[in-house]
N, C-alpha and C positions, 0 to 999 in steps of 0.2 A: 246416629244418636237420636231417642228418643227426648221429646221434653217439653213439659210442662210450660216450662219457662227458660226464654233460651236466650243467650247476648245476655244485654244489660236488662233484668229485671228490675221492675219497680223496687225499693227501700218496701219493707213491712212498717208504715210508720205509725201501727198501734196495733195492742195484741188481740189477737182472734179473740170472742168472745169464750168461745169453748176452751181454752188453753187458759184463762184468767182463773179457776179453781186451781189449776198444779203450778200455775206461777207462786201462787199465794202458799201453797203449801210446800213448796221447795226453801229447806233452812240451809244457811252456810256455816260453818267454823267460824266461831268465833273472832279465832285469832287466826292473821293471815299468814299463809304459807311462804317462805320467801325463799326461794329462787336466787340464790343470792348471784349464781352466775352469769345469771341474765339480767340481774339485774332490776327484775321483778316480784310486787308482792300480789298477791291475789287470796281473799275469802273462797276457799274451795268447797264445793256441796259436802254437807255434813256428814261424817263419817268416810270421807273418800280415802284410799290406800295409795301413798304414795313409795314408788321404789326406783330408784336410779337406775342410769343403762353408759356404759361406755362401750363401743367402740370402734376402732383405731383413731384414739383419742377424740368422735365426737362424743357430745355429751348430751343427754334424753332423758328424760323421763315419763315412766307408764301412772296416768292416774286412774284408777277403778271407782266405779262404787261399790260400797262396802259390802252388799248385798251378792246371794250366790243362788242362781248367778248373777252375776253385772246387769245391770241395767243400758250400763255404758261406761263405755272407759276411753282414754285420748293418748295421746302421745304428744309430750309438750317439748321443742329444741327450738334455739334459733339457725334460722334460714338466712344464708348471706347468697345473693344472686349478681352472677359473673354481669348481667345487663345494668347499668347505674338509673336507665330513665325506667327500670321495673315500679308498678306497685301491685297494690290488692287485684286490681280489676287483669290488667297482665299476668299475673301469676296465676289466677284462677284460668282464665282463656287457656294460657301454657298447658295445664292439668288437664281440661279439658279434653283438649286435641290431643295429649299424651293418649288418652283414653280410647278415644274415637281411633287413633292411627293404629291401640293396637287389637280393634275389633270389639271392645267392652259394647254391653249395650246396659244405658244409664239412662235415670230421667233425673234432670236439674229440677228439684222441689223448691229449691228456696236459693235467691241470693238475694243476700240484704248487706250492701255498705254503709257504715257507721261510723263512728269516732269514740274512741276510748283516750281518754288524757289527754284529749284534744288534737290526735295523729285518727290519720285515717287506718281504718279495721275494715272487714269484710267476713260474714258471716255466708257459707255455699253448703249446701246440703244435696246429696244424691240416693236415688233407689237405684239397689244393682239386683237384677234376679240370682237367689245363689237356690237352686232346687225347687222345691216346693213357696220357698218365701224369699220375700227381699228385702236384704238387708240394708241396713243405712247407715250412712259414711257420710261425716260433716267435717268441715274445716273453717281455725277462726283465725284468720290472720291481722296483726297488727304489725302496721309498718313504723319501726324506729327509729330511721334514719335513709340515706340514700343507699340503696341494695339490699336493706336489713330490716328482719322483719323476727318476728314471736309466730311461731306454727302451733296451733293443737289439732292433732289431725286426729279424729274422732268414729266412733264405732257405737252402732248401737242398733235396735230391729223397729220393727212397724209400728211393735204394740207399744214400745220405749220411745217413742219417739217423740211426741211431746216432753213428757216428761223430762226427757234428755235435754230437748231444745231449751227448754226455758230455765234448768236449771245451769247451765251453759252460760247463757245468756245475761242469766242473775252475776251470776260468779265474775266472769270478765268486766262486769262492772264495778267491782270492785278493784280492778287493777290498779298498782300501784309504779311508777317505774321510779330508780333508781338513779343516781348519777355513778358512774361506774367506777371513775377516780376516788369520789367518798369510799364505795366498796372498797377497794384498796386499800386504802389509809383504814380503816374499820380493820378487815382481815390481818395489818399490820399493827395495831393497836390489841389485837387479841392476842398476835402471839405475842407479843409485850408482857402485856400483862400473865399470859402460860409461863413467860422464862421466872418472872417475879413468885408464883406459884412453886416451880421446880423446886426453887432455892429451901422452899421449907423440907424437903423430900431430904432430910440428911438421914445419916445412917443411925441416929439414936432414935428416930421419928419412926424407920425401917421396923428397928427390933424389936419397937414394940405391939406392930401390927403383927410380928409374926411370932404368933403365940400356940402357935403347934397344935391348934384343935380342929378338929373337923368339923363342916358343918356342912349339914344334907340338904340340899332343895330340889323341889318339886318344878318340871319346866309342861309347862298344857295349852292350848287352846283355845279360848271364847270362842263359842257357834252359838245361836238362836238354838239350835238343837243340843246344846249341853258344852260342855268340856271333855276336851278330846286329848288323852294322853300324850303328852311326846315325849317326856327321859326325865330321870332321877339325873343328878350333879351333887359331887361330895367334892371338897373343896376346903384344901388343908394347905397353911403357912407357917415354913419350917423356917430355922439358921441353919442353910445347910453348907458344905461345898461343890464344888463347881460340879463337879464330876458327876454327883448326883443326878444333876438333869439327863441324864443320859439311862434309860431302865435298864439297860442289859450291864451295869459296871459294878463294880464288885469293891464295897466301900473299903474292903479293906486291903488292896491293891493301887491306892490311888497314887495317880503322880505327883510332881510337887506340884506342879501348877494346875491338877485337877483339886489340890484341896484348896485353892482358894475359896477364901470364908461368903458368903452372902446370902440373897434372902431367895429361898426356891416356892413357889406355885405349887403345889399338887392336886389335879384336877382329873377325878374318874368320874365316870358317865355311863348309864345303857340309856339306848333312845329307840325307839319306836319308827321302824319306818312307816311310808306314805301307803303302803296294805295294811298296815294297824298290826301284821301279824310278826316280822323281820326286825330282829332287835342288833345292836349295832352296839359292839364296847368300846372306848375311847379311853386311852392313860396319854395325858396331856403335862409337860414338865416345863415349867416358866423358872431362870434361875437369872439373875443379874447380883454387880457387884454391890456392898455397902456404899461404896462410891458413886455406883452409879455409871463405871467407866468400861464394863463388859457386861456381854447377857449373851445366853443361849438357852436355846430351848428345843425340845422336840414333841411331834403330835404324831399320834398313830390310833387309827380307828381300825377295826377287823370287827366285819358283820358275822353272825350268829348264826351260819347256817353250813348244812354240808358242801363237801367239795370244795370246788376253786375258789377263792374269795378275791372283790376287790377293795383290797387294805393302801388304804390313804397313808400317807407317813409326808410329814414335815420336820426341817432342821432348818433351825435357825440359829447365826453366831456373828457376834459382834466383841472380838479380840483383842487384846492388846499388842502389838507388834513394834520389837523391838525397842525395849521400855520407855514406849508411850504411857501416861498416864491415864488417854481415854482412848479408847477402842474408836475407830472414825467410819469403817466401814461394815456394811451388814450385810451377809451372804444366805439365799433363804435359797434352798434346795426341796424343792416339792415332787412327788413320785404318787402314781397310783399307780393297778396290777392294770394293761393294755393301753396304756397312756408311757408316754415316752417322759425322761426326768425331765425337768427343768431347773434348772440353777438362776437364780436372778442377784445382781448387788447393786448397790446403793452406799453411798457417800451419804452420811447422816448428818439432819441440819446440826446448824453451831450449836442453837438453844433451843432454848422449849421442846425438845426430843424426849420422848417418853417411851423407857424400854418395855418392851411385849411384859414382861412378869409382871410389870406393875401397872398394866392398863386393866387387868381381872380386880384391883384391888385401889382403883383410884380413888374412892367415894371416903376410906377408912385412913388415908395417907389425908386430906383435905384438911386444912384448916379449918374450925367450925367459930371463927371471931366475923365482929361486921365488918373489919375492916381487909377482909381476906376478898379479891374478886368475885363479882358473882357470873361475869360472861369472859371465859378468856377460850385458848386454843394451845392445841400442843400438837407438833407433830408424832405419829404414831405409825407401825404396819399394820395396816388393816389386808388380815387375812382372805375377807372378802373379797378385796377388789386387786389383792396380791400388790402391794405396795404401800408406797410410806404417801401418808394424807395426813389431811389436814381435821386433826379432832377438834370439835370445837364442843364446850362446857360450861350451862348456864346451872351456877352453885347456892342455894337460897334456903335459907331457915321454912319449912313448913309452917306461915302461918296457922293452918287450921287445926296443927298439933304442937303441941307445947314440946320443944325439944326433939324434934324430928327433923330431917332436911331433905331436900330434893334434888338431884343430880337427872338432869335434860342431856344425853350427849346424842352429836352426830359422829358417826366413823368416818367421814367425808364432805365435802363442801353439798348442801343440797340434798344431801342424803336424810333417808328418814328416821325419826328420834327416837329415843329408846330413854324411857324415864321409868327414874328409880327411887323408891324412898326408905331413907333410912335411917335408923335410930341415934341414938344423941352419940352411940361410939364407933358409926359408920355401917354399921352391919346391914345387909338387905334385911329388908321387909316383905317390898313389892318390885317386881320389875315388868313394865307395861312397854311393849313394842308396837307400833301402828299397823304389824299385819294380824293382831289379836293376840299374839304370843304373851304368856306369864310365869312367872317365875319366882319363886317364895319359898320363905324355911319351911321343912317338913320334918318329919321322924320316919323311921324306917320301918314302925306297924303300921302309917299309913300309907306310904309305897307298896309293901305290900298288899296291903287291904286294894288300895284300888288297882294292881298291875292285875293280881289275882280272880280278881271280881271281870277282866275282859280273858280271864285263861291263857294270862304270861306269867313269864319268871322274872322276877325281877332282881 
């Protein structure tokens, strides 16, 4: 092992003079990001990209700087270690000697222990040679309890590396911890509040969102270097029957229990792959009952190009059996072309459950009174992470527009927000995601105008 500084380094107990201009110039977010699983809040460096990671059920997250490329990015999960008398200073040594035993050659730049919330932390920094240059790898631990610790285990280069440290460094002092039990009772007080939300969702409330018109939007990119195409979205709600959701049925063959009455999704798509040049069609069918007491749905995407294709297809159904009133279990069957099926189900919660057709169209179903919640939760399947989570939904009048409102949701506990704003009778306006993604009405002279303008079809 190479190093600078080895064993127990001195504390840095004031900052280098040459590093005090990018301390000063390093801003955070305003508002703090909260972690809610951990249990922590934290002011993260401004404009950082937050996106969740499971698995086999642990849970992580990657945070970036917004800049391309990164300046630095970490990976943040809590660490529970099998040793009880473990802390910062053992856990760093542990890592260490992980390194050493399996031949890495590293130089220890920096270990500084500290106190964050008044528990002991520890900040360790190393250079690794990866070719030509060495990279650098930092880690910040905060010890929370006995065995239990907050890891951000950190990446970032030479020329980044002040800047990374001290914006780091800013940020974790804003940590916030949590009592874990409050979180609890919070998480159980939202879905409370979701099942008192549900109850408005009647079926006269239904029929009138679905008013059988199409509307087009536009889905693109923010870059520094412009606006980057990604898919047109047309997006029509009908009174249909069941059977509908299914594209290859033939409405006028149906059976009795495919005409049952309710409210269907229709959602078509082209989108733009990651060469800018492979375009990808998607006919997506969201159907659930007036009631509320069955849904099914189906998704199939077929890319735009010759030969073999690999076409995505989802089904999902939630039935009534055996003249049940509400359908209790949900059975979601996913298939791509060299990917083996998968079948998954789920026993769906008692309350606050919110069927797939009506999670595209929650903002226009909402209450828009003051006395309607403004932070509740609903359970949902979030296609992303192939499961039923936990939606959570901050609902609030658009101060800065008269008759506007904004809709903040996450698809998962921790997961990152996706806010939307919209007009006085729920319609999108704007839809803004934290990896730059947007989403807004358009017409279909200017899909064309700008698909045409990069020499696609649109």
């Amino acid at each position: 092992m190479n190093g600078k500084n080895t064993g127990q380094a001195a504390p840095l107990a004031t900052t280098p003079q040459s590093a005090k201009g990018s301390l000063e110039n390093v801003e955070l977010e305003p508002t703090p990001h909260d972690f809610e699983s951990l249990g922590m809040k934290i002011q993260l460096p401004k404009g950082s990209l937050v996106a969740k990671d499971s698995v086999d059920n642990a849970i992580s997250w990657m945070v970036a700087d917004e800049r391309d490329p990164a300046r630095w990015l970490f990976r943040l999960q809590a660490v529970v270690s099998s040793d009880p008398q473990s802390d910062t200073a053992s856990q760093m040594q542990n890592h260490l000697q992980t390194l050493k035993a399996a031949g890495s050659e590293f130089t220890l730049l920096i270990d500084r222990p500290t106190k964050i919330c008044g528990l002991p932390a520890r900040f360790f920094w190393l250079s690794t040679p990866t070719g030509e240059i060495r990279a650098i790898s930092g880690w910040f631990m905060l010890q929370t309890g006995i065995g239990n610790f907050i890891v951000f285990s950190i990446l970032t280069t030479e020329k980044d590396f002040e800047y990374a440290e001290f914006a780091l460094d800013r940020a974790v002092g804003t940590i916030e911890l949590r009592d874990m039990i409050e979180v609890q009772k919070e998480r159980a007080k939202r879905l409370q509040l979701g099942a008192q939300v549900m109850n408005s969702f009647t079926p006269e409330r239904l029929k009138l969102v679905a008013d059988g018109k199409k509307r087009l939007f536009r889905s693109w990119r923010e870059t520094p270097e412009g606006d980057v195409e990604l898919a047109w979205v047309s997006i029509e709600i009908t009174q249909a029957p069941r059977g509908l959701a299914d594209p290859l049925t033939n409405p006028k063959t149906l059976s009795d229990k495919a005409k049952e009455p309710g409210f269907l999704v229709s959602i078509d798509s082209r989108s733009i792959d990651a060469d800018g040049l492979t375009l990808t069609s998607a006919r997506n069918l969201y159907w659930v009952a007036w009631d509320l007491g069955s849904e099914i749905w189906s998704v199939r995407s077929v890319p735009q190009i010759p030969g073999p294709k690999n076409i995505f297809s989802q089904t999902g159904a939630r039935l009534r059996i055996s003249g049940e009133t509400f359908g209790t279990d949900l059975a979601v069957l996913t298939s791509a072309q060299g990917g083996s099926e998968e079948q998954l189900s789920w026993t769906i919660p008692t309350s606050a459950y919110l069927a797939q057709a009506l999670s595209f169209k929650l903002a226009e179903l909402l209450p828009r009174e003051t006395t309607t919640p403004n932070y509740f939760a609903l359970w949902c399947f979030d296609p992303g992470a192939g499961k039923i989570t936990q939606r959570t939904c901050k609902w609030n009048a658009d101060t800065a527009h008269a008759g506007q409102w904004v809709l903040e949701t996450q698809t998962s506990l921790d997961g990152p927000t996706t806010r939307d704003v919209l007009d006085a009778n729920g319609h999108l306006l704007l839809r803004s995601e934290s990896n730059g993604v947007r989403m807004a009405p358009t017409t279909l002279l200017e899909i064309e105008r700008l698909w045409r303008a990069k020499g696609l079809q649109p």
